[in-house]
N, C-alpha and C positions, 0 to 999 in steps of 0.2 A: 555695607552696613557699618555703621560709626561703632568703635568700643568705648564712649564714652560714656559715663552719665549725667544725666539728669533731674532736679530734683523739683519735685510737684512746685507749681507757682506760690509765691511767696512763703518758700520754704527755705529756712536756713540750715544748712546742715549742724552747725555746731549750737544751734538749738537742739539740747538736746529734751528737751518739754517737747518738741514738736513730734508728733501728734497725738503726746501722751495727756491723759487726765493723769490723777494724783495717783499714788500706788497704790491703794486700797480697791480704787475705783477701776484700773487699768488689771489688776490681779483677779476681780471679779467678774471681768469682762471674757477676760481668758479662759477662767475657765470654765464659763457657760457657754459664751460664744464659740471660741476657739476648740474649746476643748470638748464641748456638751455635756458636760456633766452638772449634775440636779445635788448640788451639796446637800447632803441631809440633814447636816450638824450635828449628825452621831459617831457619837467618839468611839464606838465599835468597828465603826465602818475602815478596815483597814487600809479600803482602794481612796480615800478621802485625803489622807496624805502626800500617796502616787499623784494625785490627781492637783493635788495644791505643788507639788512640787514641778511638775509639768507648767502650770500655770505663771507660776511666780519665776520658772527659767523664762519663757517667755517675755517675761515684764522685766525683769532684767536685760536679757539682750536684746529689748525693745529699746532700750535707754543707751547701750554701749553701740552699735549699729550705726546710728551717727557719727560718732565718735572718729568710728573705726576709716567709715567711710573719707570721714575729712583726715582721717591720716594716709590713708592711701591715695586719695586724691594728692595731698601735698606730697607726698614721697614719689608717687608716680613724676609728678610734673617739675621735681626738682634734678638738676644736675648733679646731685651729690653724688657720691659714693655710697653703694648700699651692700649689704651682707644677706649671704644666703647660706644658710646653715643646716646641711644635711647630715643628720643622726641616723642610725640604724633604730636607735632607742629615745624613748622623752618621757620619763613617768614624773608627768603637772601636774597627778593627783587631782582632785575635784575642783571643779571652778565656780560655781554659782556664790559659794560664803568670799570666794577671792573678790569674785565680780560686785559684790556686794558692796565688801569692806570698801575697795577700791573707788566707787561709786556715790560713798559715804552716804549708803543708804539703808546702813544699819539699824538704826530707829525707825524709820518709816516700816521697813519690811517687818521689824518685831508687831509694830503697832497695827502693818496690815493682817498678820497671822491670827493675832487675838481676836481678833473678829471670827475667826474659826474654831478659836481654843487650842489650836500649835503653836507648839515653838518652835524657835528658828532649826534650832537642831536638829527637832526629830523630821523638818522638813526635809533638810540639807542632807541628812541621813540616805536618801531616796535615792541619791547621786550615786551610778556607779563612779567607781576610781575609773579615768580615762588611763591609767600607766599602759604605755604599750612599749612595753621591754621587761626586762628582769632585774635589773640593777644599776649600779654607782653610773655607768655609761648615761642610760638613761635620765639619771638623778640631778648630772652632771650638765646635761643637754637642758633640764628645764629650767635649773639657776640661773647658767647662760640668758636663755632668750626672757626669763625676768630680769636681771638685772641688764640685758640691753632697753626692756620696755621702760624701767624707772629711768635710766639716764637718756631715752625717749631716743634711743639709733635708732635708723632704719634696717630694720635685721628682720628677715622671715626662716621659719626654720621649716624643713621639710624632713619626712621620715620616707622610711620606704615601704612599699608594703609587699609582704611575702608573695603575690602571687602567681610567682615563677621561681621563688626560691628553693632553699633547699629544706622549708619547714612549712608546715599548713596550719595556722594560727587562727583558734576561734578562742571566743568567750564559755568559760564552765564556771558557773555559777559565781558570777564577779569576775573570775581571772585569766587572764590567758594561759593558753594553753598550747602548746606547740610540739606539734605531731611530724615524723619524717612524711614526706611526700611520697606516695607511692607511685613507681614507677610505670608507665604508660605505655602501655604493651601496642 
């Protein structure tokens, strides 16, 4: 079986419209379709923001996925030199307002929300933090692999995950949390 891909007939990759409608119309789709949820347009409704923020990540990495793709493709199929950057720690902090900013599609997503009555904030709000470590190491790792992505290296960064180490790491309420591993009698 081939690792390669493939992309549907007359499909451009770095189209990145393809196979999107506009973003009001592709954020509504999500999340009735994708998501099933019956917007009420009550603003009491506390799960309506979960529910638009689920939606609206969707429609965002609907639009970067291309992207992404055609840089792996080209990075894959190039002879360069490429980095691989293995942290213990990487706290990126939330991505959706990054992906946004970056995507310059700041206005569109304000303009899609008001049709809900949110703001971009209190949607972005919904985000857990992704930090997985405790500090400057981490902090340090996620500068790195952004400022290789602005001067567009080919750098992937890899972490590790505890589970053979010597701590057992879950989420408490937002943060991690890191417990010793008990011993296996």
């Amino acid at each position: 079986m081939s690792n390669t891909l493939s992309a549907p007939p007359n499909a451009s990759p770095t189209d990145t419209s393809f196979p999107h409608l506009d973003l009001s119309s592709e954020l509504a789709r999500h999340l009735t379709i994708t998501l099933g949820h019956d917007f009420t347009g009550d603003s009491t409704d506390k799960q309506n923001s979960e529910y638009l923020y689920q939606a609206l990540a969707i429609t965002v990495r609907d639009r970067l996925v291309p992207i992404w793709l055609e840089t792996w493709k080209k990075t894959c199929l190039s002879e360069d030199r490429k980095v691989y950057y293995l942290s213990l720690e990487f706290l990126i902090g939330r991505s959706l307002t990054n992906a946004v900013e970056n995507l310059d599609l700041d206005e569109d997503v304000r303009k899609a929300l008001r049709a809900y009555s949110v703001g971009m904030e209190e949607v972005a709000d919904k985000e857990l933090d992704a930090g997985l470590g405790n500090g400057g190491l981490g902090r340090l790792a996620a500068c790195f692999l952004d400022s290789c992505a602005n001067l567009q290296l080919p750098v992937v960064g890899y972490g590790i995950r505890y589970e053979y180490g010597m701590f057992h790491q879950h989420i408490e309420d937002g943060r991690q949390v890191e417990d010793p591993r008990p011993l296996v009698a």
